[in-house]
C-alpha positions as CSV (number, residue, x, y, z in Angstrom):
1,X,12.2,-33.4,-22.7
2,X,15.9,-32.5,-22.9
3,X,18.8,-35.1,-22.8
4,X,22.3,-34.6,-21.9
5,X,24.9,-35.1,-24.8
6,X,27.8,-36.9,-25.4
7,X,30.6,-34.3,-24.8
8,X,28.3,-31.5,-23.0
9,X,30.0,-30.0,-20.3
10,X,28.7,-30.3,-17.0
11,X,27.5,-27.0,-16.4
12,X,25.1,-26.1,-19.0
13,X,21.4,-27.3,-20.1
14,X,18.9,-26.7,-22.4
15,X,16.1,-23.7,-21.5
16,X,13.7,-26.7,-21.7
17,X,14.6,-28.1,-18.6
18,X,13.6,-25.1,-16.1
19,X,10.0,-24.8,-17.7
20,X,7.3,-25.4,-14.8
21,X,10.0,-25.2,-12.0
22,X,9.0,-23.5,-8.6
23,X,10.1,-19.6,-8.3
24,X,11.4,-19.2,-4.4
25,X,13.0,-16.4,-3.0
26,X,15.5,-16.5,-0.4
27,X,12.6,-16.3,2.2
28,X,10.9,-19.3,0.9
29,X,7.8,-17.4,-0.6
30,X,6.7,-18.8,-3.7
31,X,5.9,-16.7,-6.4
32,X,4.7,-19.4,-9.0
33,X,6.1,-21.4,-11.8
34,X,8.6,-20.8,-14.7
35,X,6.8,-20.5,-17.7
36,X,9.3,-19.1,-20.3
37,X,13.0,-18.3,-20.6
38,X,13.8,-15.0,-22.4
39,X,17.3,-14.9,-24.0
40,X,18.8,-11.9,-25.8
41,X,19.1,-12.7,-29.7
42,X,22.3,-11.0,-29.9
43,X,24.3,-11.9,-26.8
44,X,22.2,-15.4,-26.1
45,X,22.7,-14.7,-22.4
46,X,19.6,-15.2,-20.3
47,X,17.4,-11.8,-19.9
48,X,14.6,-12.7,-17.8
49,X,11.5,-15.3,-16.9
50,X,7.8,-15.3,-17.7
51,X,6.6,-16.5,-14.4
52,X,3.1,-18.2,-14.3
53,X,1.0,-17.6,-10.9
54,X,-2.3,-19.0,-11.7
55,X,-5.4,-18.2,-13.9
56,X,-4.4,-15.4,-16.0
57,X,-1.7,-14.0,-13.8
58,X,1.6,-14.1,-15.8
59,X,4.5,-11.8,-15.1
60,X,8.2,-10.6,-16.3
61,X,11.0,-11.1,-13.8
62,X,14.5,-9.3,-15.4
63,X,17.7,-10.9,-14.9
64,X,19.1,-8.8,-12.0
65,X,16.2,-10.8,-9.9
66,X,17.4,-14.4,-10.2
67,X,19.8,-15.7,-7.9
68,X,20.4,-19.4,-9.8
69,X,18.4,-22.2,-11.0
70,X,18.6,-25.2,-8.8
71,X,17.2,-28.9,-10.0
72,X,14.0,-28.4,-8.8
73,X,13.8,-23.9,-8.6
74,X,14.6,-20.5,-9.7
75,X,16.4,-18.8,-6.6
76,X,15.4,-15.3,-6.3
77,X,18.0,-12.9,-5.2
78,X,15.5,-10.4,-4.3
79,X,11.3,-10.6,-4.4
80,X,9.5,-8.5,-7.1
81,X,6.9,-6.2,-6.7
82,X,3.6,-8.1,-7.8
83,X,0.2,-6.6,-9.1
84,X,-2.8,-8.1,-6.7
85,X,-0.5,-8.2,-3.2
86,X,-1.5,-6.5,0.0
87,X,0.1,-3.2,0.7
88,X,0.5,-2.1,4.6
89,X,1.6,0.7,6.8
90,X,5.2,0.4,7.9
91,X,3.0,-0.6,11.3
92,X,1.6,-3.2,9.3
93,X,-1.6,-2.0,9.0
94,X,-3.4,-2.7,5.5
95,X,-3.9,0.2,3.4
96,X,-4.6,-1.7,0.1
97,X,-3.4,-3.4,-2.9
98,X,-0.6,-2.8,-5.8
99,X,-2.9,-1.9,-8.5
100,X,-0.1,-1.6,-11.3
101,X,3.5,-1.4,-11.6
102,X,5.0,1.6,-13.8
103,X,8.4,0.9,-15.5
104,X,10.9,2.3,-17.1
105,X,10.5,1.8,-20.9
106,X,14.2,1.8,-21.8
107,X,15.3,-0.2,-18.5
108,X,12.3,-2.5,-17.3
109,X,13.4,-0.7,-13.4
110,X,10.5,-0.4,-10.9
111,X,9.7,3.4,-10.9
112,X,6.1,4.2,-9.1
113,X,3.4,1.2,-8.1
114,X,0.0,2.5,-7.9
115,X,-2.1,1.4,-4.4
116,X,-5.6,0.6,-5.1
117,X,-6.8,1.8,-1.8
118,X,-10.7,1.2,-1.4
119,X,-13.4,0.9,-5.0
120,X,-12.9,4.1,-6.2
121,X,-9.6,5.7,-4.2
122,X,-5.4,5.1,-5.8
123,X,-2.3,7.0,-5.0
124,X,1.0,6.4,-6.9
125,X,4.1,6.1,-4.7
126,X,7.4,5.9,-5.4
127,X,9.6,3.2,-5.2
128,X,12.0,4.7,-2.4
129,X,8.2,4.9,-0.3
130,X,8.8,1.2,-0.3
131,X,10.5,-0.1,3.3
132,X,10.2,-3.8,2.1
133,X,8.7,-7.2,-0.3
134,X,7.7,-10.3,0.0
135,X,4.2,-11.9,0.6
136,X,3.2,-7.9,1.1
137,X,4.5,-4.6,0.0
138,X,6.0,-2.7,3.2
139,X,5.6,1.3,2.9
140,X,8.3,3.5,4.6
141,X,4.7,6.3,6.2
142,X,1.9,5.3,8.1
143,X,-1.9,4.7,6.9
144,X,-2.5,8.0,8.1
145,X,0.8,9.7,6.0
146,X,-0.4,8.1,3.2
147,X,-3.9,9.1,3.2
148,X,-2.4,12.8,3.2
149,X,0.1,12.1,0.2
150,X,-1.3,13.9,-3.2
């Protein structure tokens, strides 16, 4: 438990105090709970958060997603691309599901998801084939572009 302390300014608080808060994008979608704070050794500025969404299903959010913390959330500024969410058509019909997320080494940026389409069938796609995010991942082609992409 953290405690405010004589002569702390107003704006600051201990990392402690945003463990198990709700994560919320501006949409209102909630993508689970705060788990852990990761700040840079060398600059101690604030470079991401391990975000807890269930049995087993822990994920890295950098910096350049959160908005603000609030007393009760983390604001997103943006939704993340998820492993486990639907994917869909830009009609909206379902193709499939992200299958796994390939980053940049160096950077952490979003390069190519994979969609796990069917038991035995994945494509990897871009990130500029993505029209949108949130409780699904919105392609920019149809279901029947995408069954023709290599």
């Amino acid at each position: 438990m953290s405690v405010k302390l004589e002569g702390m300014p107003a704006n600051l608080a201990t990392a402690d105090t945003f463990t198990g808060k709700r994560v919320v994008d501006r949409e209102g979608i909630q993508y689970g709970k705060v788990k852990h704070i990761h700040i840079n050794q060398d600059t101690l500025v604030v470079n991401g958060v391990t975000v807890h969404q269930g049995f087993r299903r822990d994920y890295f959010l950098s910096e350049d997603y959160i908005d603000k913390f609030t007393e009760k959330t983390l604001l997103l500024g943006r939704p993340p691309v998820r492993t486990g969410i639907p994917v869909t058509d830009i009609d909206g019909q379902k193709i499939g599901k992200v299958k796994r997320l390939h980053k940049n080494s160096e950077t952490s940026e979003l390069e190519t998801i994979e969609v796990a389409s069917g038991l035995m069938h994945s494509k990897t796609l871009s990130k500029s084939e993505i029209w949108g995010v949130g409780e699904k991942v919105i392609l920019r082609v149809t279901k029947e572009e995408f069954k023709n992409l290599e």
